[in-house]
C-alpha positions in Angstrom: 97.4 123.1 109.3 100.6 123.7 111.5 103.5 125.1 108.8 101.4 128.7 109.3 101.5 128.4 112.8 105.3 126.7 112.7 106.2 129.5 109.9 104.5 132.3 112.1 106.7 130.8 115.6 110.0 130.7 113.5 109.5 134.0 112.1 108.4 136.1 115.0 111.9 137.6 115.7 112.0 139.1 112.5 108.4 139.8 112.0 106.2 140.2 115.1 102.8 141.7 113.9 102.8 139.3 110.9 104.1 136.3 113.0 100.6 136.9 114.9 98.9 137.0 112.1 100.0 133.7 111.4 99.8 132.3 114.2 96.5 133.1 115.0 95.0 132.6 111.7 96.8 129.5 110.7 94.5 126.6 112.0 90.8 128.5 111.5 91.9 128.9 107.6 93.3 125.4 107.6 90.0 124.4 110.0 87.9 126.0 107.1 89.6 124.9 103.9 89.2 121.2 105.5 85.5 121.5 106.3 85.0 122.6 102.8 87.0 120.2 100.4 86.8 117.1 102.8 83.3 116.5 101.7 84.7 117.2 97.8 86.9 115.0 98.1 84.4 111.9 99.6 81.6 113.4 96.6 85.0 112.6 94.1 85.6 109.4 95.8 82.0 107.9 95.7 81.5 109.3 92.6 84.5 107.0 91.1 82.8 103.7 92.8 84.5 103.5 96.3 83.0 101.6 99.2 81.4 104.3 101.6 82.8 102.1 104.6 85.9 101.2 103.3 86.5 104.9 102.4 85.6 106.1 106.1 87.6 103.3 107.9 90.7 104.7 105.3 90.4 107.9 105.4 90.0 107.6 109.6 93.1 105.3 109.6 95.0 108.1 107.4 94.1 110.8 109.9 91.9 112.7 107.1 88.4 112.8 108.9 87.2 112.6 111.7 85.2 109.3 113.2 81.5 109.0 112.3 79.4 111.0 115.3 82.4 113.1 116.0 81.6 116.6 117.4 84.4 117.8 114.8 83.0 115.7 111.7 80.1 118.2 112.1 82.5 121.2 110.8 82.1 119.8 107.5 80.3 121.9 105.1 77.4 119.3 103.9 76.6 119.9 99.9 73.5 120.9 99.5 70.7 117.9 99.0 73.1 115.6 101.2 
């Protein structure tokens, strides 16, 4: 989520109008690809027999999702019939 906007800070000298680009577009696209492969990647999980607790305490604990409730766990694009 931050090398685009680190990349986009250390190259603005060189490159201002594509150094904004990055740095403004950085976190939405890493915002979005999150919202969309977190829940593919709980489907993959579940799928393979993992513990639906014990795979949201870990994944919490690693900094992956966000906390059941959260106002940011709702970003996640739900699959459909979920």
């Amino acid at each position: 989520m931050f090398g685009g906007l680190i990349g986009g800070v250390a190259a603005f000298k060189l490159l201002p109008v594509v150094s904004f680009f990055l740095i403004i577009f950085a976190i939405p696209a890493a915002w979005v690809w999150w919202s969309y492969y977190v829940p593919q990647w709980r489907h993959w999980a579940l799928q393979r027999g993992a513990d639906p607790e014990q795979l949201q305490y870990l994944a919490e604990r690693a900094n992956l999702v966000w906390p059941k409730g959260s106002i940011f766990e709702r970003t996640e694009f739900r699959r459909r019939g979920r």
